[in-house]
N, C-alpha and C positions, 0 to 999 in steps of 0.2 A: 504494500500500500504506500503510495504517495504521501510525504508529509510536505501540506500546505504551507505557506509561508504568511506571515501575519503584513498585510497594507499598511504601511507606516500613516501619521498622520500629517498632510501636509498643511504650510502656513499660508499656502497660497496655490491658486489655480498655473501658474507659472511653472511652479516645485513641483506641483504635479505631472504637469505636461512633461516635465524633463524626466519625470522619473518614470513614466511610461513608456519613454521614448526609448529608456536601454532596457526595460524586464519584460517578462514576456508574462501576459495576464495568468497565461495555465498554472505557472506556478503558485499562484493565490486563489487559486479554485481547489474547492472541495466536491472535486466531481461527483459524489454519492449523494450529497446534498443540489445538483444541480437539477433544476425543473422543465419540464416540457411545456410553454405556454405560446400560445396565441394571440394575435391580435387583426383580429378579423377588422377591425373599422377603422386601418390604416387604407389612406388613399392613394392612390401614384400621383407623384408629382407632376405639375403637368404647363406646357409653358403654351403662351398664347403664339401666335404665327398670323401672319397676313397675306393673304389670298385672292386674287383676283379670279371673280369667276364671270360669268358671262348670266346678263339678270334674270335671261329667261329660263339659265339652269337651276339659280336660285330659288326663282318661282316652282319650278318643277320639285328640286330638293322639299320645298316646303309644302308643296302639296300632299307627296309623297307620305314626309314623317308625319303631318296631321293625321291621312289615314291610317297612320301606326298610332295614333296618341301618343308621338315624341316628340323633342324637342327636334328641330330640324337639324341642330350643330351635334345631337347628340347622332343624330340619325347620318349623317356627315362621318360622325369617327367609327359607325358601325359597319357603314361600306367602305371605309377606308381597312381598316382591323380584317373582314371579308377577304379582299385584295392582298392586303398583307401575307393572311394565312393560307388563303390558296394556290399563292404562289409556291409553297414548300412541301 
């Protein structure tokens, strides 16, 4: 069995940074105590972009997602994501 190392206490986020910088986290893990959890209501980051489209495709896009009851920009990344995947 592993003996854990005890995380000294530092004076500052600075000290800390340095001193993470040469150790290696494993050694202050108690892997028998370590948990499997979840976080299901993390989002993906997601950045905005600008796009010129042509209006009457616009109109069409939104016509479209209404008959789904989406947002059209959502309905926009879902035939993107589509494209995406059936490429592979």
């Amino acid at each position: 069995m592993k003996t854990t190392k005890i995380i000294p206490t530092f004076k500052n986020l600075e000290e800390e940074r340095l001193f993470w910088e040469t150790h290696d986290t494993l050694d202050y893990i108690d892997e028998t105590k370590v948990k499997k959890v979840r976080f299901p209501n993390l989002k993906k980051t997601t950045k905005s972009i600008s796009i010129r489209l042509p209006v009457d495709m616009i109109d069409e896009l939104k016509v479209r997602a209404n008959s789904m009851d989406v947002p059209y920009q959502s309905f926009i990344k879902m035939l993107l994501k589509e494209g995406l995947v059936s490429k592979h």
